[in-house]
N, CA and C of each residue as an Amber inpcrd file, in Angstrom:
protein
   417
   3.2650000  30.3240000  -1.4780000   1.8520000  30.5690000  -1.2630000
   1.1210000  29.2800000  -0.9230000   1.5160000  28.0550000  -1.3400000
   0.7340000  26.9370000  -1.3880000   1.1570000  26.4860000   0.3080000
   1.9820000  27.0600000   0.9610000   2.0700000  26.8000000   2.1280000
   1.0990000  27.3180000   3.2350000   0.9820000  28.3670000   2.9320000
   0.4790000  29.7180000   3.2910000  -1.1090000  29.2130000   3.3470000
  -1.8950000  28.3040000   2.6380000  -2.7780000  27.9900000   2.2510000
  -2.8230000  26.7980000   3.1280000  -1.8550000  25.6860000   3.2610000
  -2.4760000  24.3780000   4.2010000  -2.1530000  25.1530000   5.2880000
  -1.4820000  26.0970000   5.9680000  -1.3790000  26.6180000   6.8910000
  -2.6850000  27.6120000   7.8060000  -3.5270000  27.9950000   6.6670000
  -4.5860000  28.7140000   6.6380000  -5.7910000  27.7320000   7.4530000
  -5.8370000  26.3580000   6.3240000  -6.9490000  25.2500000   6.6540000
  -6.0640000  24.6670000   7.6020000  -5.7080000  24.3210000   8.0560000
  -4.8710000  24.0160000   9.6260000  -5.2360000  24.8090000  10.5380000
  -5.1520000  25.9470000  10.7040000  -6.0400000  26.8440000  11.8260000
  -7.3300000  27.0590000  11.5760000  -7.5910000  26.8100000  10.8520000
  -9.6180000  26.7120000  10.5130000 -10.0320000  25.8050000  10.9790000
  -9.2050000  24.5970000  10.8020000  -9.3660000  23.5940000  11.1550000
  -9.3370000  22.7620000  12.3470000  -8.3280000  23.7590000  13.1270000
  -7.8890000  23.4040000  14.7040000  -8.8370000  24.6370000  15.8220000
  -9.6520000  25.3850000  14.9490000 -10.7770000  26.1630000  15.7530000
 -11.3000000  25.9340000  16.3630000 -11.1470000  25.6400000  18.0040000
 -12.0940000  25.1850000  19.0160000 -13.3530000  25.6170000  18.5340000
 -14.5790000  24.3870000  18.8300000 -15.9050000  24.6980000  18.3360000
 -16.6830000  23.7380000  19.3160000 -17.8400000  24.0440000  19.4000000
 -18.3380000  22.8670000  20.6860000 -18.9350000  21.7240000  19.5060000
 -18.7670000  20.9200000  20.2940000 -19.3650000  19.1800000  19.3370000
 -18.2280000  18.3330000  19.8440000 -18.0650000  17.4640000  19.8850000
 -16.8930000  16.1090000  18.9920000 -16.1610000  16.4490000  18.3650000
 -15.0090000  16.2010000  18.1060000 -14.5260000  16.8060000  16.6820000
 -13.7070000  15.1030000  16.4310000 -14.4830000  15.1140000  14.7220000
 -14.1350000  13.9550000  14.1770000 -12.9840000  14.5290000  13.1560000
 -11.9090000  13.3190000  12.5640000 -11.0240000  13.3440000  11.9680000
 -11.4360000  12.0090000  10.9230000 -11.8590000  12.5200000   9.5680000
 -13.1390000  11.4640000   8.7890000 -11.7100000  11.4500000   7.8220000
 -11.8930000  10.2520000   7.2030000 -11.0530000   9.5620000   6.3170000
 -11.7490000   9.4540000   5.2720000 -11.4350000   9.9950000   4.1330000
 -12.1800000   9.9710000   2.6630000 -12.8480000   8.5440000   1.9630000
 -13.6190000   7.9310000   2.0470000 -13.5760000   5.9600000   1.4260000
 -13.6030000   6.0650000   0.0510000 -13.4270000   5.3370000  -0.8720000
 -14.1220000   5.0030000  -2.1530000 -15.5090000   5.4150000  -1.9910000
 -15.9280000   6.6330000  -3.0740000 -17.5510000   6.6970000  -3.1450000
 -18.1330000   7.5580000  -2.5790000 -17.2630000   8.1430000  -1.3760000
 -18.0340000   9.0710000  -0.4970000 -17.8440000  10.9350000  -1.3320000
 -19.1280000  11.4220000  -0.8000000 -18.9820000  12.9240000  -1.4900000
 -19.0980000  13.4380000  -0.1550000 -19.0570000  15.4220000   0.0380000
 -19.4810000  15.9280000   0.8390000 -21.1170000  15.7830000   1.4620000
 -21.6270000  15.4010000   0.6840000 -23.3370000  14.9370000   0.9080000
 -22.9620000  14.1110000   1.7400000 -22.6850000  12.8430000   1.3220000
 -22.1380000  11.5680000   1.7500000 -22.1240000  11.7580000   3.1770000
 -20.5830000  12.0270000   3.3120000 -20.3010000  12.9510000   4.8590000
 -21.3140000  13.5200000   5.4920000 -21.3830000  14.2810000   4.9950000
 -22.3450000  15.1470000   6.1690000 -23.6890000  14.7380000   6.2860000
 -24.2580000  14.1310000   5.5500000 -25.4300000  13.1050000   6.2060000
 -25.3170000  11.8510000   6.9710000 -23.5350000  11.7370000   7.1890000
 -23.4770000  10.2310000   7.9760000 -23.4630000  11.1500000   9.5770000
 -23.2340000  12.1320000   9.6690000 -22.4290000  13.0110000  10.6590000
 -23.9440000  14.0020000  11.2840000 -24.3960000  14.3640000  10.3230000
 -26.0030000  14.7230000  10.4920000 -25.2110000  16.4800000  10.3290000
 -24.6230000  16.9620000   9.6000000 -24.2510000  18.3120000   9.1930000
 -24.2430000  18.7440000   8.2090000 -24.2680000  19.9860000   7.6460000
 -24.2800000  20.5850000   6.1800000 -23.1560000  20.2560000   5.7510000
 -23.7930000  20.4290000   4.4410000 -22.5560000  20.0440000   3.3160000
 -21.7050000  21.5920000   3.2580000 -22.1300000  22.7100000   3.5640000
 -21.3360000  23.9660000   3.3110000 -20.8610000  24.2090000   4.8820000
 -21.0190000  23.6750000   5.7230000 -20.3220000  23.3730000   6.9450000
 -19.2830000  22.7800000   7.3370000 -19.6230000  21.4360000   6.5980000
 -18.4260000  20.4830000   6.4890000 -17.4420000  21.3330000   5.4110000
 -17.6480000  22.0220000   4.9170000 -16.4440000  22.1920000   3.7120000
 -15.8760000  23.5110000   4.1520000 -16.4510000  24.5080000   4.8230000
 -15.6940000  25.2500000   5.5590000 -14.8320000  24.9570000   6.4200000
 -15.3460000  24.1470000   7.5340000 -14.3210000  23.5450000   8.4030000
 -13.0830000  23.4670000   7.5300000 -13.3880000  22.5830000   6.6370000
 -11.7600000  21.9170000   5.8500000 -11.1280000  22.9610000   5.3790000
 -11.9680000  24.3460000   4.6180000 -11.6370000  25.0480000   3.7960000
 -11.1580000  25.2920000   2.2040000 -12.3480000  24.2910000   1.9780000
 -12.6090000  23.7910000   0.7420000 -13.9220000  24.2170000   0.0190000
 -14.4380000  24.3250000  -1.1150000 -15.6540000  24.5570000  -1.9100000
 -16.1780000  23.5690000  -1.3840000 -17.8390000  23.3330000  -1.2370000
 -18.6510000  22.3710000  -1.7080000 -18.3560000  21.5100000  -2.6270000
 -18.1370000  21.5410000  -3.9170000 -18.1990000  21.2490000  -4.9230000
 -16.5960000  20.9680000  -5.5330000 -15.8120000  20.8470000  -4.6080000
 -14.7150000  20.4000000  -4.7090000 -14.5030000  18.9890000  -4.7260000
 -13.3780000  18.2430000  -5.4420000 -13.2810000  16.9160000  -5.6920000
 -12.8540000  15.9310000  -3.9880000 -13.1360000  15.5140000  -3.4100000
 -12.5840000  14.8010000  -2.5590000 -11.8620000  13.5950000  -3.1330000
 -10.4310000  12.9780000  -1.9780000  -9.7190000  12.3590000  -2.5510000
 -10.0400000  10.8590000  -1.6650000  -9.4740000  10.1070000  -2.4650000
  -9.6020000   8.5360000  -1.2420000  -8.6790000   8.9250000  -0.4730000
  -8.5030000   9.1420000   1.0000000  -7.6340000   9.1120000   1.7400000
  -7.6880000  10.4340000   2.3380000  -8.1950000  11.2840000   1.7170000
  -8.3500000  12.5800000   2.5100000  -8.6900000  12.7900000   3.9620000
  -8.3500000  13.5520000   4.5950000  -8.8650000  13.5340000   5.9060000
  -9.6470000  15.1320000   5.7340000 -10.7840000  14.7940000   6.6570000
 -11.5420000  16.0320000   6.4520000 -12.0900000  16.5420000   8.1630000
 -12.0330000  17.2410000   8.8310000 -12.4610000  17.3850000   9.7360000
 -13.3840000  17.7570000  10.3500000 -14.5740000  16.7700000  10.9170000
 -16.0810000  17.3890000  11.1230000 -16.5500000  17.2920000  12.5620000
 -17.3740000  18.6840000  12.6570000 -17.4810000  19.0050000  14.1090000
 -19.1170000  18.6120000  13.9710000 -19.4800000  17.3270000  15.3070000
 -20.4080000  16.9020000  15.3770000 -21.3500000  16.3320000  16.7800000
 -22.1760000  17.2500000  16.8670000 -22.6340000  17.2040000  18.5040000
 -23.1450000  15.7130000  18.6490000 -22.8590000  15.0820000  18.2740000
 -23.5060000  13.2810000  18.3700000 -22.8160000  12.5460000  19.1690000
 -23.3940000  11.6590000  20.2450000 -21.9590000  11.3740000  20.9070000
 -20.9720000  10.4870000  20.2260000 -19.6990000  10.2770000  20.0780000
 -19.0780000   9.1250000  19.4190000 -18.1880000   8.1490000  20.0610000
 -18.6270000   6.6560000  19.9260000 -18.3160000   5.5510000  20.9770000
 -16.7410000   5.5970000  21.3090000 -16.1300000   5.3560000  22.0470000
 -14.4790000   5.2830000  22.1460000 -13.9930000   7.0010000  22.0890000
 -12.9170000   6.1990000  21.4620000 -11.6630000   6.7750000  20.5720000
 -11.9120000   6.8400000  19.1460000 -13.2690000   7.3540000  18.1500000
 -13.3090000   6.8730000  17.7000000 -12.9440000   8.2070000  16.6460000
 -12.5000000   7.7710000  15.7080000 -11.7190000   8.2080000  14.7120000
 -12.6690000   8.9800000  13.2130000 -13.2070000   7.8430000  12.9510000
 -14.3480000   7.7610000  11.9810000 -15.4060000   6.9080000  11.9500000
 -16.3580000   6.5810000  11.6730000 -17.1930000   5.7740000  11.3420000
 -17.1940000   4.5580000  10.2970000 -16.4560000   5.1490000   9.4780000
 -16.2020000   4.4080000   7.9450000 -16.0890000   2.8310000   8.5610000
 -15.6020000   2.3370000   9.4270000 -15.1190000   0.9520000  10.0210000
 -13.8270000   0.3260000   9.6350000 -12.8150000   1.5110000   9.0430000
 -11.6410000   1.2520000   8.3190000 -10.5000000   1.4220000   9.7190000
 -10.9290000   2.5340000  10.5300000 -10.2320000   2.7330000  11.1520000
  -9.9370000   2.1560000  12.5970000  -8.6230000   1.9680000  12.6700000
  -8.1560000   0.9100000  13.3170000  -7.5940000   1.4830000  14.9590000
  -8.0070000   1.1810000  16.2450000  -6.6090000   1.6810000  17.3510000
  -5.6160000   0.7440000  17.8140000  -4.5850000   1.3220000  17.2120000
  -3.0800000   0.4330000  17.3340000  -2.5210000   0.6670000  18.3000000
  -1.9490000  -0.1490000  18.8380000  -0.6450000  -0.0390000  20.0720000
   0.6440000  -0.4470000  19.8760000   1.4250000   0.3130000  19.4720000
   2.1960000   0.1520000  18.7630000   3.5390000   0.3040000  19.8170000
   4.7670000  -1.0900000  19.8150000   6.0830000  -0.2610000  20.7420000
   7.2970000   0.2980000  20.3960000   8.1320000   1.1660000  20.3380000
   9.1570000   1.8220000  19.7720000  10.0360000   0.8990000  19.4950000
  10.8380000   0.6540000  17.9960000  11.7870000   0.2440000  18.4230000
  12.9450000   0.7950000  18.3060000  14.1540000   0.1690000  18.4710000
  15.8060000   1.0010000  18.1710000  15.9590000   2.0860000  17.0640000
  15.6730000   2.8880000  17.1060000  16.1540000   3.8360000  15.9000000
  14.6590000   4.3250000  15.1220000  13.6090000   3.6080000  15.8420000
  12.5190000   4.5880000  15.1870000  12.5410000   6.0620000  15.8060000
  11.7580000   6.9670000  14.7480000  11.7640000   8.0280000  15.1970000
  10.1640000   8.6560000  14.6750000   9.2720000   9.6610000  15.6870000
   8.1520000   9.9560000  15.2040000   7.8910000  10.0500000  13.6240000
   8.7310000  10.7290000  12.6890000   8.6580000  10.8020000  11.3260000
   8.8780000   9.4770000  10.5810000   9.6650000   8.8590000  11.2560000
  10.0500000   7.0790000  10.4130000   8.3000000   6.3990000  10.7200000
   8.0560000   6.1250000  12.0820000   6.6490000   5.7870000  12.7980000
   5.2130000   6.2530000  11.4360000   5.7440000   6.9860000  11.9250000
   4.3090000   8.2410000  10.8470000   4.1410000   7.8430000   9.8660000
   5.1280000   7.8360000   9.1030000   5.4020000   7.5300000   7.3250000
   4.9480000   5.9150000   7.1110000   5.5260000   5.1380000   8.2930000
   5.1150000   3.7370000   8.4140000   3.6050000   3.4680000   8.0150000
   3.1310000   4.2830000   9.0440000   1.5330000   3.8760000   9.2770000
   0.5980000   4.5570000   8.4490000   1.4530000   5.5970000   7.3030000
   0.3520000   6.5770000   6.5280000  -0.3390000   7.5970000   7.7370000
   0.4030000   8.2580000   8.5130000  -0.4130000   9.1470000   9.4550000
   0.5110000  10.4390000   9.6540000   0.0900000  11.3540000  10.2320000
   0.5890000  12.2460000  10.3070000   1.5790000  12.4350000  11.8830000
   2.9080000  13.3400000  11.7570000   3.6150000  13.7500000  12.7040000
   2.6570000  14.0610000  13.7040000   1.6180000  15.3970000  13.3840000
   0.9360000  15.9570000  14.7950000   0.1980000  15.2370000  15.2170000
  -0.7710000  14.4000000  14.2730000  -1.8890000  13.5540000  15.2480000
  -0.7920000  12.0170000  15.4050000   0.0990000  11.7440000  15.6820000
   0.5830000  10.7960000  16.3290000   1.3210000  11.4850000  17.7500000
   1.5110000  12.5610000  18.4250000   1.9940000  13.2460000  19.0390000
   1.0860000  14.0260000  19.8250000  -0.2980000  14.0820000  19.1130000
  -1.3540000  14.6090000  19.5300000  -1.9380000  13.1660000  20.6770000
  -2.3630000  12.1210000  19.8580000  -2.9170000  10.9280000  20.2990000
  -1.7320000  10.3110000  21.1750000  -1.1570000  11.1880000  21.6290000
   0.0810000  10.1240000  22.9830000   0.1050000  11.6060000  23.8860000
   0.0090000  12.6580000  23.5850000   0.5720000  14.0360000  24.3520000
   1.9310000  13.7820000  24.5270000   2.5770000  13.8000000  23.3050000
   4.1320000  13.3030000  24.1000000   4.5590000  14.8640000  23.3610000
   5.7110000  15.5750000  23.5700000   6.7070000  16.2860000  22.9250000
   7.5460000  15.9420000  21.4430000   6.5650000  16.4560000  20.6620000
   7.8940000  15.9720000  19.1860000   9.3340000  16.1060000  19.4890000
   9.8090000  17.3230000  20.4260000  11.1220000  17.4180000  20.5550000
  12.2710000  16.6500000  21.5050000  11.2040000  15.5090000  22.0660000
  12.0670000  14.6950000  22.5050000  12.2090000  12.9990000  22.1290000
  13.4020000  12.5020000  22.0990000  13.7670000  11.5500000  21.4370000
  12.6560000  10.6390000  22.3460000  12.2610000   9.8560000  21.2770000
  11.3610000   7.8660000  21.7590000  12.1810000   7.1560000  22.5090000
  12.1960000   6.5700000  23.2480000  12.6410000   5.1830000  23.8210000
  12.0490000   4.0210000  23.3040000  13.2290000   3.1240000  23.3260000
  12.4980000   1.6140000  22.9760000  11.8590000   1.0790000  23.5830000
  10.6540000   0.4100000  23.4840000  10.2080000  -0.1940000  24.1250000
   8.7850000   1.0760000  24.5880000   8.9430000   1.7770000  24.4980000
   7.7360000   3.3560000  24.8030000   6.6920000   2.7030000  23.6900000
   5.4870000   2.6570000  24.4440000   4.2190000   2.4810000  23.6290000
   3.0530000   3.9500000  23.0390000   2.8540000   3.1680000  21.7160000
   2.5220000   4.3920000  20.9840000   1.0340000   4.0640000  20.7720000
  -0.0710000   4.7490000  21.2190000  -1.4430000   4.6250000  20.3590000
  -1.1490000   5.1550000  19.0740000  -2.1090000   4.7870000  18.1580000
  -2.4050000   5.5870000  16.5390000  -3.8770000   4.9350000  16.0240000
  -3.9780000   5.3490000  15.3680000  -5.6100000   5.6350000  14.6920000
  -5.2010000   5.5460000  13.1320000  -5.1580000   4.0820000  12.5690000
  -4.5110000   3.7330000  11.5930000  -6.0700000   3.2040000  10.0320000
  -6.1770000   4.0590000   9.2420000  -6.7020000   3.4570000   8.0780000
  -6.6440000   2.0560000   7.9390000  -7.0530000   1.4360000   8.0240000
  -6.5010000   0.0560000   7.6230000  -6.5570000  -0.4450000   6.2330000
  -7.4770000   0.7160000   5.2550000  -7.5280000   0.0380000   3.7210000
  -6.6600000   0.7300000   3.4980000  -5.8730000   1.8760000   3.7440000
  -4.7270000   2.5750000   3.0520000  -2.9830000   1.8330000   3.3970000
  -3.0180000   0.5750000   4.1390000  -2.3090000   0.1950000   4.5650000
  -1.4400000  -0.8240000   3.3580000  -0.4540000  -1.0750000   3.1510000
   0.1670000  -1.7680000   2.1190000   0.7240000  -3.1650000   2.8370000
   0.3530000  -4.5580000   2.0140000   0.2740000  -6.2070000   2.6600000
   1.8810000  -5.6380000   2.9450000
């Protein structure tokens, strides 16, 4: 069942909607208020999207996804100023899941942010964008 459930907020979440669609990174301190007044949206807006209560705990590191008609500069990821765009090049024996786990990011949005095919093997030397936390990162 607990699958059944991130599987649920995954298509709630991937709901074409008109705006921007931001991919917000949880900071130290921040609430749903927080959010959605940096973003200029409801707090019972923002928490549908995710598919979460209002009044649910947010985590440091969470990713939450908010749809926001504002324009946003770049590539830009979040606002927080944590987040980083990397260029990253393959090497011998990496593989999208080794990559991913590296950087604290996920399989789809590293596959998403290149349009490449998960089902085909990397080459060395193949350059990778990513959209990297930089406080969740370990020296």
């Amino acid at each position: 069942y607990g699958k059944s459930a991130d599987v649920r907020r995954t298509k709630k979440q991937n709901k074409p909607r008109s705006g921007n669609r931001v991919d917000h990174l949880v900071a130290s301190g921040e609430s749903f208020w927080t959010i959605s007044r940096k973003y200029n949206v409801g707090v019972r807006e923002l928490a549908a999207w995710n598919g979460v209560a209002p009044r649910d705990t947010l985590s440091i590191g969470q990713k939450l996804v908010v749809w926001t008609k504002q324009p946003l500069p770049g590539n830009a990821i979040s606002s927080t100023g944590t987040t980083r765009k990397l260029r990253y090049t393959v090497r011998n024996g990496d593989s999208l899941a080794l990559i991913a786990s590296r950087f604290r990011i996920s399989v789809s949005d590293l596959v998403r942010w290149n349009k490449i095919n998960k089902d085909k093997y990397l080459q060395p030397g193949q350059k990778l964008t990513m959209y990297v936390d930089v406080t969740s990162q370990s020296s």
